[in-house]
C-alpha positions in Angstrom: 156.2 108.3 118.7 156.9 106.8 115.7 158.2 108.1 112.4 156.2 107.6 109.1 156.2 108.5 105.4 153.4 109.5 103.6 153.3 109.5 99.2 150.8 111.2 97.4 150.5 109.4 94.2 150.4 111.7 90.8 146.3 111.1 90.5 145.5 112.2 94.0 143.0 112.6 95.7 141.3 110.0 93.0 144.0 107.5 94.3 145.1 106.8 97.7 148.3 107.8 99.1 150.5 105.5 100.8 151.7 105.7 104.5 154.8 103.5 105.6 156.4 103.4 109.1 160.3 104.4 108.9 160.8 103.7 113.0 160.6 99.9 113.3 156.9 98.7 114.4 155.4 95.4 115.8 151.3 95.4 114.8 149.3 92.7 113.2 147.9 95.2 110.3 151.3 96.8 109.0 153.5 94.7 107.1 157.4 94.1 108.6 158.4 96.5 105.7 156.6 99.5 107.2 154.0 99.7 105.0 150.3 99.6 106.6 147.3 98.0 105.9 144.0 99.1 106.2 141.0 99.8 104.3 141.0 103.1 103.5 144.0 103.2 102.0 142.8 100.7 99.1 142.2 101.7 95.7 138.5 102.7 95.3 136.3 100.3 93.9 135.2 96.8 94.7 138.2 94.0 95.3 136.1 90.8 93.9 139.0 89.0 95.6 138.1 90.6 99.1 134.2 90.9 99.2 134.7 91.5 102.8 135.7 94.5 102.2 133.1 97.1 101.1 133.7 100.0 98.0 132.6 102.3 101.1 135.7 101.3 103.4 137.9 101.8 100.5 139.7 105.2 99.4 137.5 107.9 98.3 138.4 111.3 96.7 136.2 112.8 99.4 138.2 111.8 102.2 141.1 113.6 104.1 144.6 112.7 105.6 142.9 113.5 108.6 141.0 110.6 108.0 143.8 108.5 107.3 145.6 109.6 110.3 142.2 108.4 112.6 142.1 105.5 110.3 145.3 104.6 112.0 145.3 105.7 115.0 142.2 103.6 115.7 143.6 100.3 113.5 147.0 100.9 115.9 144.9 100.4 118.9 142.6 97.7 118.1 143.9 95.6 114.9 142.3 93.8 112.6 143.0 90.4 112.9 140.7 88.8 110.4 143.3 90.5 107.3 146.5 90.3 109.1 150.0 92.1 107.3 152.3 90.6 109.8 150.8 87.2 110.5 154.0 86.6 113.2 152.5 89.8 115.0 148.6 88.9 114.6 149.8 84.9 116.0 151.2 86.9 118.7 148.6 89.6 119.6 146.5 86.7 119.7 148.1 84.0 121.8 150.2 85.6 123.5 148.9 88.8 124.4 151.2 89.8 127.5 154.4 89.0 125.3 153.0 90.8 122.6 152.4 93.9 124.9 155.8 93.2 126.2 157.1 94.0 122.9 155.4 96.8 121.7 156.3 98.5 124.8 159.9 98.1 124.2 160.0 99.4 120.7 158.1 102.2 121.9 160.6 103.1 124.6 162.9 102.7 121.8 161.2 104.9 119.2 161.4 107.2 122.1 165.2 107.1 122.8 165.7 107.9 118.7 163.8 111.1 119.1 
C-alpha cells in the first residue's frame, strides 16, 4: 500500500487533477518526486510535441477518478517504457528485471511497516 495525494485543480473536471505518491516508489512511469505520469492525466488536447500520444488518451471532462485510479493501477503493473519519468527505474525494469523486482518488493514491505 502506498500513500498518494490527489489535487483537483480550480477548472475541474475541464482540467486534470494531479496524483503524486507521498510513500517513496520505484516505477519507470512516476517521476522520483512522486508525481506520476501517464496519459490520462494530460491536459486535453493534442501535444504537437508528443504525437504519440492521442487527444483520446488524454484527460477528458467525461472521465472519472475511477478512471484514474484503473489508469494506475494498470500503468503500476505493466509500465510504459517508451515515455519513461524515472529513466534510472525504466534502465532497470528493463535490464535488470530480477533486481528491479528485488527492489520494488522491498519498498513494498516497507510501505507496509509505515502503515
Amino acid at each position: 500500500m502506498f500513500k498518494a495525494e490527489i489535487i483537483f485543480p480550480p477548472d475541474y473536471p475541464n482540467n486534470p487533477p494531479k496524483l503524486k505518491f507521498v510513500s517513496p516508489i520505484w516505477h519507470p512511469n512516476i517521476y522520483p518526486d512522486g508525481t506520476v505520469c501517464i496519459s490520462i492525466l494530460h491536459p486535453p488536447g493534442v501535444d504537437k510535441m508528443n504525437e504519440m500520444e492521442s487527444a483520446d488518451e488524454r484527460w477528458r471532462p467525461i472521465l472519472s477518478i475511477e478512471a484514474v485510479f484503473i489508469s494506475v493501477i494498470s500503468m503500476l503493473s505493466s509500465p510504459n517504457l517508451s515515455s519513461p519519468a524515472n529513466m534510472d527505474a525504466a534502465v532497470q525494469f528493463h535490464k535488470d528485471p530480477h533486481g528491479y523486482k528485488k527492489k520494488v518488493r522491498a519498498i513494498v514491505e516497507k510501505s507496509l511497516e509505515s502503515l
